[in-house]
N, C-alpha and C positions, 0 to 999 in steps of 0.2 A: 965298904970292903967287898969286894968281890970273890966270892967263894964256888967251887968247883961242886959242883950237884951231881957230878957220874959223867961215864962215855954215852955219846952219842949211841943208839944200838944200829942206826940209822947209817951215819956216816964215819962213824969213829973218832970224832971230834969229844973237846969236853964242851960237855953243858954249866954253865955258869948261872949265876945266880942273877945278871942280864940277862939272858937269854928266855925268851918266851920257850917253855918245855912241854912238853906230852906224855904221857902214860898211857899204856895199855891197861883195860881194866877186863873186869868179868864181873857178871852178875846174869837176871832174869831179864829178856826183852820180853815186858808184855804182849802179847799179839792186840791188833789195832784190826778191826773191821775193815777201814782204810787199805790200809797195809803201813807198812814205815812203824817208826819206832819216837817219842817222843821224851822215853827215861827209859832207865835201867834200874830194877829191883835191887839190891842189897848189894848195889856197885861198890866194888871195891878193888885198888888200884895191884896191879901184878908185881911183886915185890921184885928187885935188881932189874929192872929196863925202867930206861929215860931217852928221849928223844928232843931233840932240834924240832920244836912247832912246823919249821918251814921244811926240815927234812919230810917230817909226814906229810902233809900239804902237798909237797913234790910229785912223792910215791902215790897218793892217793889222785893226783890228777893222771899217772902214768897209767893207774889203771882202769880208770874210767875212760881212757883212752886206749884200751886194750893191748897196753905196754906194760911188759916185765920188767923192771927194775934189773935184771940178768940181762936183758937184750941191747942196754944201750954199751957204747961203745967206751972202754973205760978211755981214761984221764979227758 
């Protein structure tokens, strides 16, 4: 049975219980000599937001490409 998990926060879509999902989380990033981050301290998931895995994925290549998610052209 397929069951509805919340709107997208992403795209406004529902997230289904097929669908690969994401959460925003918070906690401690330890600092790394290196730099970068390889865990998160007392992570814990940000209660009412859910996301489309590919929805973030998307977003997250737009801005490593120094694209707004505002800047593209809707439909």
């Amino acid at each position: 049975m397929i069951t509805e998990r919340g709107t997208c926060h992403k795209c406004g879509r529902p997230v289904t219980s097929v669908d690969s999902a994401a959460w925003p989380v918070r906690g401690w990033e330890p600092e790394r000599g290196s730099g970068g981050t390889n865990h998160v301290l007392l992570r814990e998931r940000v209660p009412g937001y859910i996301a489309h895995l590919q929805c973030v994925k998307d977003e997250a290549d737009l801005v490593k490409r120094g694209i707004h998610p505002d800047q593209l052209p809707i439909g």
